[in-house]
C-alpha positions as CSV (number, residue, x, y, z in Angstrom):
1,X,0.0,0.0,0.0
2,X,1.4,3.4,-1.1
3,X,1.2,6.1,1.9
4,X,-1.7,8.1,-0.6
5,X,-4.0,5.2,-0.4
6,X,-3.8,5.4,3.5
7,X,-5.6,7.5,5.5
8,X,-5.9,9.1,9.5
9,X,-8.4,9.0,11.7
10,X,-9.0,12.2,13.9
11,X,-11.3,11.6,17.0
12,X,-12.1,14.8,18.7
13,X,-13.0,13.5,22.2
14,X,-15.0,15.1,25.2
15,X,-16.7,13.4,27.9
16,X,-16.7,10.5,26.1
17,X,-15.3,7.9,28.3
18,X,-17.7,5.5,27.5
19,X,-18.0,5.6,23.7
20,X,-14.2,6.1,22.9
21,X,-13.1,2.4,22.5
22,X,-16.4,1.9,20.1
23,X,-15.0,5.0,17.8
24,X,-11.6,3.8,18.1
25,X,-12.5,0.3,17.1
26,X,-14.4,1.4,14.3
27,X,-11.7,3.0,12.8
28,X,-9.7,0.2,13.6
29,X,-12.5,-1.6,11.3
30,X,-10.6,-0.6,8.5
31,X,-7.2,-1.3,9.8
32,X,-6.0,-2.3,5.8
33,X,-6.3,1.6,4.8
34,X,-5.3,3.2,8.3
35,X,-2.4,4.9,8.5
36,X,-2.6,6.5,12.2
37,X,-6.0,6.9,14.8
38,X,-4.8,10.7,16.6
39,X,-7.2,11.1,19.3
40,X,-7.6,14.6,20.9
41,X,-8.9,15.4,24.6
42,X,-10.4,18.5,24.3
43,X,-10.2,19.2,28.3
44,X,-12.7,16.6,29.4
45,X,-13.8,16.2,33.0
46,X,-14.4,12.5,32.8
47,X,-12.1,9.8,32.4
48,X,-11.9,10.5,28.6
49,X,-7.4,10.6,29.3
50,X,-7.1,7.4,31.0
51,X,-9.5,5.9,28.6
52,X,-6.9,7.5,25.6
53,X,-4.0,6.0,27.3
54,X,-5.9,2.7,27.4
55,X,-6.5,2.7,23.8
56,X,-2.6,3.9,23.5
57,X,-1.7,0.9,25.2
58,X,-3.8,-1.4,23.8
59,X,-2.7,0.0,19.7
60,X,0.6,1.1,19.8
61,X,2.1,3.2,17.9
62,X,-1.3,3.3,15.6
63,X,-2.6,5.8,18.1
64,X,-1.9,9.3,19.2
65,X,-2.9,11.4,21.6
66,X,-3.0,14.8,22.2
67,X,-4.7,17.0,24.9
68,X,-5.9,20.8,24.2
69,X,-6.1,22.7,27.4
């Protein structure tokens, strides 16, 4: 696969703890075309970061996070 056919996945997250490893995995859904999954924590109150840093831990180096203040 040439780096054009792949693409990344940007998940803006916020409070959503609970629904991030269904988003995450739906990417992952089409694992043959995905180049990266960057999921940003827009300041959440939740548990929305130590649900990202599962998902880190869990993917590897397919995932990165970010966290906007």
């Amino acid at each position: 696969m040439k780096l054009e056919d792949s693409v990344s996945v940007v998940i803006p997250c916020y409070n959503c703890a609970s629904t991030l490893e269904s988003a995450v995995n739906s990417a992952l859904e089409n694992r043959r075309f995905l180049r990266k999954i960057i999921l940003v924590d827009n300041a959440s109150d939740d548990n929305t970061w130590l649900e990202c840093l599962r998902m880190k831990e869990a993917h590897g180096d397919l995932i990165s996070i970010l966290s906007e203040p």
